[in-house]
C-alpha positions as CSV (number, residue, x, y, z in Angstrom):
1,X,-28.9,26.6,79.3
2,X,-29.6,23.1,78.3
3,X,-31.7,22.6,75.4
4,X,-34.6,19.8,75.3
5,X,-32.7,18.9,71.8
6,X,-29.8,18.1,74.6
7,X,-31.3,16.2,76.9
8,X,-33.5,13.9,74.5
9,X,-30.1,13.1,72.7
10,X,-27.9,12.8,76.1
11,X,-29.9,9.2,77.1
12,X,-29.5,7.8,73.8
13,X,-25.6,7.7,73.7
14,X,-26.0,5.8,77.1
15,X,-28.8,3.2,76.2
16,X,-27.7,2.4,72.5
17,X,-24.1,0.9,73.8
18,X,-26.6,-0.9,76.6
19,X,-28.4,-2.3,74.2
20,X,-26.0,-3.2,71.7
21,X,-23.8,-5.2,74.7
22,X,-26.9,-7.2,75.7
23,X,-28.1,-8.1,72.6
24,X,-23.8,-9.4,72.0
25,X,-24.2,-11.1,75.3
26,X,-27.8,-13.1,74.1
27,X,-26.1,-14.4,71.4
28,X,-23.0,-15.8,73.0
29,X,-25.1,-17.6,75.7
30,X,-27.1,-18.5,73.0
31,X,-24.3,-20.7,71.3
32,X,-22.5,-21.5,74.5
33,X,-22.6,-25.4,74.9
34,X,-24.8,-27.3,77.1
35,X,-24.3,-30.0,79.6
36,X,-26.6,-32.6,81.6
37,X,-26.8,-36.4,82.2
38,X,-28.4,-38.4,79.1
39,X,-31.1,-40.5,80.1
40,X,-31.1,-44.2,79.6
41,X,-33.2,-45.4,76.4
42,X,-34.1,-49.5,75.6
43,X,-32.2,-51.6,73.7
44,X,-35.0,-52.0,71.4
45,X,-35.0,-48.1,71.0
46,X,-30.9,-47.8,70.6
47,X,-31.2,-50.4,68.1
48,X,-33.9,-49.1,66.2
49,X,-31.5,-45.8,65.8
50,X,-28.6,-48.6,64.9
51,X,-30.5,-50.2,62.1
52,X,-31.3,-46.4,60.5
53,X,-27.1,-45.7,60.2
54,X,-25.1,-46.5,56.9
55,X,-22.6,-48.8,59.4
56,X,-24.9,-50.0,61.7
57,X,-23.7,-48.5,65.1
58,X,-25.3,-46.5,66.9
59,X,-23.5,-44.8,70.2
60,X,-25.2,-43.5,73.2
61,X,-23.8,-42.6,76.3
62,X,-21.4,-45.6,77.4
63,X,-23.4,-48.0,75.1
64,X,-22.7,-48.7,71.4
65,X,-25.9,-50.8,69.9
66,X,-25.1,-52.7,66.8
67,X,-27.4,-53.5,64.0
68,X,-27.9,-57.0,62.3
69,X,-28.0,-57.8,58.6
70,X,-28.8,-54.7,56.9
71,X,-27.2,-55.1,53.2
72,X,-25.9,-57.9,50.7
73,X,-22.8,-57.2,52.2
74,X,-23.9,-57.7,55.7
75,X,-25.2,-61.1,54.3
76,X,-21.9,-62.2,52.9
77,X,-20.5,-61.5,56.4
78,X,-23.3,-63.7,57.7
79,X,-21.6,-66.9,56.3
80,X,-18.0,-65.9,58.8
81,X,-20.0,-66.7,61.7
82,X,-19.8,-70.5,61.6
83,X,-16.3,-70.5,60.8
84,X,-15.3,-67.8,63.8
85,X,-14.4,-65.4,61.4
86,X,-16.7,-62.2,62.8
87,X,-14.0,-60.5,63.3
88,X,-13.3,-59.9,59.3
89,X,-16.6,-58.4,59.0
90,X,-17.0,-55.0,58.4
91,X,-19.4,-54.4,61.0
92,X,-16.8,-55.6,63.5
93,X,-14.2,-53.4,62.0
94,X,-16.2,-50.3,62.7
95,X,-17.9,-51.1,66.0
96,X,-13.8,-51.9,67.0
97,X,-13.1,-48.4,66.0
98,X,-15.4,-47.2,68.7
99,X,-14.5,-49.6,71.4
100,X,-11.4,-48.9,71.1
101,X,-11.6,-45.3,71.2
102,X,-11.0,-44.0,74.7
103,X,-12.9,-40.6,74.2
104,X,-15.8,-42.6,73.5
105,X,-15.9,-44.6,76.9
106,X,-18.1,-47.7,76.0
107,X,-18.4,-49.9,78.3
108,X,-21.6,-51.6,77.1
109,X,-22.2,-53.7,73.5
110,X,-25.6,-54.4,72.6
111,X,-26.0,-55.9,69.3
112,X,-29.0,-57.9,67.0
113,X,-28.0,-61.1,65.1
114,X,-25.2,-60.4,63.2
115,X,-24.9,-57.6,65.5
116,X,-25.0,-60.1,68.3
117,X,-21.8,-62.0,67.1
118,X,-20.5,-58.8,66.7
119,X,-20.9,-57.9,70.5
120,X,-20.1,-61.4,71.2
121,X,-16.5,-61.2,69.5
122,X,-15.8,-57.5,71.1
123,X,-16.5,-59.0,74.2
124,X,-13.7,-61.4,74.2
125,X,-11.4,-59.5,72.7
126,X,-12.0,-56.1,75.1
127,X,-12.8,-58.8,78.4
128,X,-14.0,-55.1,80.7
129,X,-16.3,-54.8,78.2
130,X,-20.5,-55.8,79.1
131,X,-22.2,-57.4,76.1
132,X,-26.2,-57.9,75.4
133,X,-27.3,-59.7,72.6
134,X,-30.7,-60.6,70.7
135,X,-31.1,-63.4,68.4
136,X,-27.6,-64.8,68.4
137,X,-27.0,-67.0,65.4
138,X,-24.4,-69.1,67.2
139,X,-24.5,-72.5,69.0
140,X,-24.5,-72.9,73.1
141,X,-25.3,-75.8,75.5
142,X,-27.7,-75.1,78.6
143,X,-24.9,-75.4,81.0
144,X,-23.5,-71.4,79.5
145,X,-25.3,-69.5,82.1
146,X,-23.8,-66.5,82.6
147,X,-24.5,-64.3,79.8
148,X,-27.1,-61.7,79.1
149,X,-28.4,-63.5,75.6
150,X,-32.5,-63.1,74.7
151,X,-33.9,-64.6,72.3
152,X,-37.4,-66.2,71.4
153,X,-38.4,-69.8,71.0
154,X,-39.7,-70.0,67.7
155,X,-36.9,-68.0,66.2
156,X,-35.1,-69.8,63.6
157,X,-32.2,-68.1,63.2
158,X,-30.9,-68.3,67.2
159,X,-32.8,-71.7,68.1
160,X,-28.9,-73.7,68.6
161,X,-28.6,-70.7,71.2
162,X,-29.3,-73.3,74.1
163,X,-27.2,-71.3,76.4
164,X,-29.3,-68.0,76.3
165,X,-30.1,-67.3,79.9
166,X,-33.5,-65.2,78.7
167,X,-36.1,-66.7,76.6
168,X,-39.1,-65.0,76.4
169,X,-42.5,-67.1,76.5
170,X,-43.6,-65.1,73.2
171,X,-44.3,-67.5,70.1
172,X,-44.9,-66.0,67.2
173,X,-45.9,-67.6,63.5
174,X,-44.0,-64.8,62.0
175,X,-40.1,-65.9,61.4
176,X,-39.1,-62.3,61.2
177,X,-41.3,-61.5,64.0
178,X,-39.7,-64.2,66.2
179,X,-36.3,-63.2,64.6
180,X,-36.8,-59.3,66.7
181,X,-36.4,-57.8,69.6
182,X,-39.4,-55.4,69.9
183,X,-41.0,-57.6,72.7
184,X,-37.4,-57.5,75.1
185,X,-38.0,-53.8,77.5
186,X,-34.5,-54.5,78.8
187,X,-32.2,-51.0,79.8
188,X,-28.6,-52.5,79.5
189,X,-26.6,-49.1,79.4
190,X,-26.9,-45.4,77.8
191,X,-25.8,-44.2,81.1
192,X,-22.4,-42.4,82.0
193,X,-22.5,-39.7,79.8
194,X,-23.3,-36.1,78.5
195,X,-25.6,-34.4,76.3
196,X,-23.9,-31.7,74.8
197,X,-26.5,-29.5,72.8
198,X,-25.0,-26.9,70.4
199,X,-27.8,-24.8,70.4
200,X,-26.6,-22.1,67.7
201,X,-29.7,-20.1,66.2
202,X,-32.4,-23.1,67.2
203,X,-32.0,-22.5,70.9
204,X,-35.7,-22.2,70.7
205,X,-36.3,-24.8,69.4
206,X,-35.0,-26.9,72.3
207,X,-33.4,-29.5,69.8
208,X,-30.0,-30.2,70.3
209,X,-27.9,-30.2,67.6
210,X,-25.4,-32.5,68.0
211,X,-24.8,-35.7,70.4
212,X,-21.9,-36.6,72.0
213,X,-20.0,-38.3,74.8
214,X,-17.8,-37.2,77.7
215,X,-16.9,-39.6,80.4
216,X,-16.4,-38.5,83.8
């Protein structure tokens, strides 16, 4: 005869191994990697993220923004641009690092002042490469057409950048003001990639983790 003792106790050997696998199962989807298109940001917005990083760089997708003059060092490297030496800069020496990395997939350079020159020398060096540059301290006639160079009018650091094919109609009294980018809404890349988000213990949190690139 089967005794109540038995029966409560004969469910509980089935359920605890049921429970047990689910809750192993919730955890592994819980730190299982996930994968979807990154949207596109601004240049203004990648470049704000650039300016924030120790180097400089920021990378995104198949764009790599790149920061102007953020240190005493970044000023010394300054004085190599009118002698076409921005490629012995140390901003150009890590940006290359990424370009030429073929995990990485950049395709697009967008860079601020020094970072412009920056983009500028890439560009000619890596000729596949797509380059858009603010504030360019370099010197261009009108007749250089073809290039993707913004700048304002009043800004004294870019005003021998003849050549730029977009100046905005903005004039500001502010030289640092006229030196930025904030008022440019341009999208030039940040396209062609993944998100990967590690989720790990914060999947509820929806915040990924890490950011990184695959190309297709």
């Amino acid at each position: 005869m089967t005794r109540k003792k038995d029966l409560d106790f004969f469910p509980l050997n089935i359920t605890k191994p049921l429970k047990r696998s689910v809750k192993k199962y919730d955890k592994i989807s819980i730190k299982t990697n996930v994968a979807k298109p990154i949207k596109p940001i601004s240049d203004a917005e990648g470049l704000d993220i650039a300016y924030r990083q120790a180097n400089g760089l920021y990378n995104y997708g198949d764009t790599l923004y790149i920061a102007g003059t953020k240190s005493l060092g970044d000023a010394f490297d300054d004085l190599k641009i009118p002698f076409h030496a921005t490629k012995y800069s140390q901003r150009y020496r890590d940006a290359e690092k990424h370009v030429a990395n073929p995990t990485l997939g950049i395709t697009n350079v967008v860079g601020h002042s020094l970072g412009s020159s920056v983009s500028l020398e890439l560009q000619k060096n890596y000729p596949d490469l797509r380059s858009t540059t603010y504030a360019t301290p370099t010197i261009s006639t009108p007749s250089e057409t073809q290039n993707t160079r913004y700048r304002n009018p009043a800004d004294p650091i870019s005003i021998l950048d003849r050549g730029a094919s977009h100046v905005s109609n903005r004039v500001f009294l502010n030289p640092f003001k006229s030196h930025s980018y904030d008022n440019f809404k341009k999208v030039s890349g940040g396209s062609g990639g993944w998100l990967i988000a590690k989720w790990g213990k914060y999947a509820m949190e929806s915040k990924p983790l890490g950011l990184y690139h695959t190309p297709y």
